[in-house]
N, C-alpha and C positions, 0 to 999 in steps of 0.2 A: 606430746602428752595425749593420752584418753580419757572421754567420761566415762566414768563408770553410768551404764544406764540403767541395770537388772542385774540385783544378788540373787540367786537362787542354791538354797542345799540340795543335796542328792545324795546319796550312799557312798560315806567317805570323802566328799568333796565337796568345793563350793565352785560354782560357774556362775561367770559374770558377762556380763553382756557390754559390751562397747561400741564406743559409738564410730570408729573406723577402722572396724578391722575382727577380725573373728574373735568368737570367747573366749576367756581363758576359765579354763578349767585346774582350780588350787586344790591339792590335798585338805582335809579339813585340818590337821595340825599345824600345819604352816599357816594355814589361813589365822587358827587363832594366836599366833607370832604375831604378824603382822594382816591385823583388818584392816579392810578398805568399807570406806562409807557411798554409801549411795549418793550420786552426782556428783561424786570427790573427781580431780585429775588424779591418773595414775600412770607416771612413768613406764611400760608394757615389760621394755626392756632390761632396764634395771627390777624387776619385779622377775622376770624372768630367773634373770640371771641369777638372780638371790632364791628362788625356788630349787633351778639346777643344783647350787652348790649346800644347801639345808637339807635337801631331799632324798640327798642319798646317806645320810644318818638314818632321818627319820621313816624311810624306802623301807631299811630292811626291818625295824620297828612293827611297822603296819604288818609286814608279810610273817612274821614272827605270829603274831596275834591270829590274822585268817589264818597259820597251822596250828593255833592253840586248840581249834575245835576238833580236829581229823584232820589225818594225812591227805594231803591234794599234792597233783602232778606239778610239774613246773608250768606247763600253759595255764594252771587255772591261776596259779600267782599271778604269773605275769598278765593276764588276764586284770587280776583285781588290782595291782597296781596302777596301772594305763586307767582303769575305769577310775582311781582315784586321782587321777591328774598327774605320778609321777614321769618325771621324762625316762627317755630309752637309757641314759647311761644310769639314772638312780638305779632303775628297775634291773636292769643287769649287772651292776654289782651286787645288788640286792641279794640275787638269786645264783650270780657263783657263789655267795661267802654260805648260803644257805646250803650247797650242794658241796661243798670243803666241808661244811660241820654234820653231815648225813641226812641234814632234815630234811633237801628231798632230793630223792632218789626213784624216778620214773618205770625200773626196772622191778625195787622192793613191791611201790603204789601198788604194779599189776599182780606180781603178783598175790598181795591182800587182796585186791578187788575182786578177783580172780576166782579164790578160793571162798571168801565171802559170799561171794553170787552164787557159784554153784552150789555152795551148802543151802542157800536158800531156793534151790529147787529153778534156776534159771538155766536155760544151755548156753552154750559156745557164741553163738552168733548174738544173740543177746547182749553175751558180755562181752564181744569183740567191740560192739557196735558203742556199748557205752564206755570202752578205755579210748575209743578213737573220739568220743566225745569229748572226752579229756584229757584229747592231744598226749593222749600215748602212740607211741611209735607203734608201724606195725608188729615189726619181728619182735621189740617188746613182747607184746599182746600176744605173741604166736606161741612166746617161749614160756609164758604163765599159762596159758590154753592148755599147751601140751603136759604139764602137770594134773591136767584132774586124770583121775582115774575113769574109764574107761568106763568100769561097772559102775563106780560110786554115781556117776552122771544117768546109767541107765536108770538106777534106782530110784536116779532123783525125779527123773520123768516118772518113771510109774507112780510114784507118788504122788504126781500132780494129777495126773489122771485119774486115780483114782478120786480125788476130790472133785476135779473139775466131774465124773459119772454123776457125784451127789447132784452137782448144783445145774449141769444143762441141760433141758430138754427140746429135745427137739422134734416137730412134727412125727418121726417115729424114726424107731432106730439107727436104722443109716443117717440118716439128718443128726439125728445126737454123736454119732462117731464122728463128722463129717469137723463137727463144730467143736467139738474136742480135740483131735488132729489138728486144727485152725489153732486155737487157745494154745494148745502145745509148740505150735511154732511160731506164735507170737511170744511166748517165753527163751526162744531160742533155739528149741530140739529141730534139728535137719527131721525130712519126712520118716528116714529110717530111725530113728530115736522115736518118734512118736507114732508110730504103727506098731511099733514092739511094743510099746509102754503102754496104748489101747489094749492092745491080745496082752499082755498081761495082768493091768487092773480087770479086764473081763474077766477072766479065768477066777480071780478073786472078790468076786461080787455075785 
């Protein structure tokens, strides 16, 4: 048997501190199944083991709700499941029975995010960098990239450029190019994307 010495909440779950042996970390629904009181004994292993077997009901539950708000990849579940204390088998059946029923689908994800971003005037490397953030595969990522259009992405640079003309200034001209080119390829455009996209918001301003 453990004391319990320290309940603490946290997003989706509750951890508790014992007095021989590492925290356990309970999903918040389970916890309020079965609370534990502060300085109570608590059998670790039968608590476990009754977590394991509750958890993967209410696993896919939880992961249901985090895609109630927008589509996410399968690592950002499994991600928030693990941060809610589910164990490895809830969390993976969780997330086949979610990928049997279409809700997720890491291949669709990319390419929404994809086409999203670039409509909002990001480049390529930008949004490569943020599908890898959320554990999209590469070639995934490679195979939604290779969809924007070509032009449609130049356009979208000049576009930006041209805004970004309004707003920076720089010690004098070349310094304001210098620092536009930079801003452009912190949005993602390679050097060749945003030295065109300069010569042509210049040409229109």
């Amino acid at each position: 048997m453990s004391i319990v010495l320290d309940i603490k909440r946290q997003r989706g779950a509750v951890r508790l501190t014992l007095d021989d042996g590492p925290a356990l970390l309970i999903p918040t629904p389970l916890y309020r199944e079965r609370t534990v009181r502060l300085g109570s004994d608590l059998d670790v292993e039968a608590y476990r083991a009754w977590m394991a077997e509750r958890g993967r009901a209410l696993a896919l539950d939880t992961a249901v709700r985090y895609l109630a708000a927008r589509p996410r990849t399968r690592w950002e579940v499994a991600q928030r499941l693990t941060q809610a204390g589910y164990g490895a088998d809830a969390c993976e059946q969780a997330l086949a029975r979610l990928e049997r029923g279409g809700y997720l689908n890491d291949a669709q994800f990319a390419d929404m995010w994809t086409q999203t971003r670039a409509g909002r005037g990001f480049g390529s490397a930008r949004i490569a960098r943020e599908l890898a953030e959320k554990g999209v595969e590469r070639q995934q990522a490679a195979d939604a990239l290779a969809q924007v259009d070509a032009e449609d992405a130049q356009r979208a640079a000049k576009i930006q450029a041209l805004k970004l003309l309004r707003r920076v200034h720089g010690r004098d001209e070349a310094d304001t190019r210098r620092k536009v080119i930079a801003a452009l390829a912190r949005r993602g455009y390679n050097l060749q994307q945003a030295r065109l996209a300069l010569a042509q918001a210049l040409k229109e301003t």
